[in-house]
N, C-alpha and C positions, 0 to 999 in steps of 0.2 A: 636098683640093685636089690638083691635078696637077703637073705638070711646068708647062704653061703660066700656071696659075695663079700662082705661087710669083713667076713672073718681073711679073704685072700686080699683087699684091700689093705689090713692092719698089716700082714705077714710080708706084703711086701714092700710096706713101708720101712717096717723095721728090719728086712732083708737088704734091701738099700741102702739104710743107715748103718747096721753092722758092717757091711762089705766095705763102703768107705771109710769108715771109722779104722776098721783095720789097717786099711791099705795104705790111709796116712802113717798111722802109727809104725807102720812096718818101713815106708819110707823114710820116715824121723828117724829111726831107729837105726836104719842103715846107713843114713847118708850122711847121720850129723854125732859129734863128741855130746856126750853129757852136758849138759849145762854151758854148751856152744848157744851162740844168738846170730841170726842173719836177719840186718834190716828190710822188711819187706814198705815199710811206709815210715813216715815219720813218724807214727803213731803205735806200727806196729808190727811186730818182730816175730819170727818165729824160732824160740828156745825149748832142747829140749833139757823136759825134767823129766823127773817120776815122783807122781804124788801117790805117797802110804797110807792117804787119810782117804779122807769124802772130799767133799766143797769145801774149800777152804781152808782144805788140813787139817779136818777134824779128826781128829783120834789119831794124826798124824805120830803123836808120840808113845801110842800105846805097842806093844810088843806084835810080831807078826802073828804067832798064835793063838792072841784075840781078834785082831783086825780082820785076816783072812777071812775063819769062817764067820764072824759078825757082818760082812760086809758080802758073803755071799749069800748068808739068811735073809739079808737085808734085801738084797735083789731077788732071790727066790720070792719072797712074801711081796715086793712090788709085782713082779709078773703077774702072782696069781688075781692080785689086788685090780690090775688094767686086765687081765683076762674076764674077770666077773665085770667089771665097770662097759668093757666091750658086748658079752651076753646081755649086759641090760640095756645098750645102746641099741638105738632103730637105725637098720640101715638107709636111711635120709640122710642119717645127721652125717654125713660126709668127713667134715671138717673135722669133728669130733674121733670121728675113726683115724682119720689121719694124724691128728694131734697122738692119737696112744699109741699108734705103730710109733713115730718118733721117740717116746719117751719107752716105750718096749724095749727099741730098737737099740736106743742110748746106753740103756740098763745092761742090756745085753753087751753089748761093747764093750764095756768096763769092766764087766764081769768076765769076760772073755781075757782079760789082761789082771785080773786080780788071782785066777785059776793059775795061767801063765808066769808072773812074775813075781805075785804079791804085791802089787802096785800099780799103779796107773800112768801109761804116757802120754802127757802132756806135751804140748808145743805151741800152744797160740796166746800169743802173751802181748795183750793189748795196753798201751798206758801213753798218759798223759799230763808232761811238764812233771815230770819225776813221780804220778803215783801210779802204780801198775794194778791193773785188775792182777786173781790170781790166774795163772796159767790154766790154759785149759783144752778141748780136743772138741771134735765132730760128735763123739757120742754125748758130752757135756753140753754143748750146742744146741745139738736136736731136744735135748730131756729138758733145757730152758723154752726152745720156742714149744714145745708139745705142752709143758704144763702153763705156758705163757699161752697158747690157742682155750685152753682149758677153761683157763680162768676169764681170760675175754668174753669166749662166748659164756661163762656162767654169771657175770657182771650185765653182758650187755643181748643177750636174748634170751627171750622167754619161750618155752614150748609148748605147741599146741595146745595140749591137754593142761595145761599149766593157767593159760588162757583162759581157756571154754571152761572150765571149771571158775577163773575171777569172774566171768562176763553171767555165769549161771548165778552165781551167789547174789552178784548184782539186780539180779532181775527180778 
């Protein structure tokens, strides 16, 4: 892969991830009451909410005319933050590329419903023997597994020149 490759990899990871992301949310949204639940397992339900915060309902209580635009600076400055981190990725590192289209992809998602509604829809609400994760969506999903690849690969391999530089100092 090239250079321009690396950049239509990311695009359409996270062109995948927004399109689905949406497509649920617009199904939740049409087919289900506010704050309805349908069992889909014993474990796990599909409820829809709208979260005002972040993760976890963070700033969930602050007025919309701070949250909105704090919360679109916020994704604006991650874009550009995985745009730069992508420019200094090598198109090898595959994995890597794919992890920041997902977490592009996710941001954009959310962003896309924060412009929209001031909020975020939710509907995947996992729990177990009465304690529930908080609810959550496809774009919150992807921005977990993308900075969960992130971080795996920054724990558990080392690259090249990373190497050839310990093996050089050694010698």
């Amino acid at each position: 892969m090239n250079e321009s490759g690396k950049y239509l990899l990311v695009s359409g990871v996270a062109l995948v991830v927004i399109v689905l992301d949406q497509i649920t949310k617009l199904w939740v949204a049409a087919s289900m009451q506010l704050h309805e639940s349908i069992v889909v397992f014993s474990w796990f339900n599909l409820t829809y909410v709208r979260n005002p915060g972040a993760a976890f309902s963070l700033f969930a209580d602050h007025s919309s005319a701070f949250r909105v635009p704090f919360f679109i600076g916020v994704s604006l400055v991650a874009g550009v933050a995985i745009a730069f981190f992508v420019r200094q990725t090598p198109p090898t590192q595959r994995a890597v590329l794919v992890a920041c289209g997902l977490v592009l992809g996710g941001a954009i998602g959310n962003l896309i419903d924060r412009v929209a509604y001031g909020e975020v829809i939710d509907f995947a609400d996992a729990h177990w023997r009465g304690m529930h994760w908080p609810a959550f969506n496809v774009a919150d999903a992807c921005i977990s597994v993308g900075v969960g690849l992130l971080l795996l690969r920054g724990v558990f391999v080392r690259d090249d020149a990373e190497s050839e530089a310990r093996r050089s100092a050694a010698a």
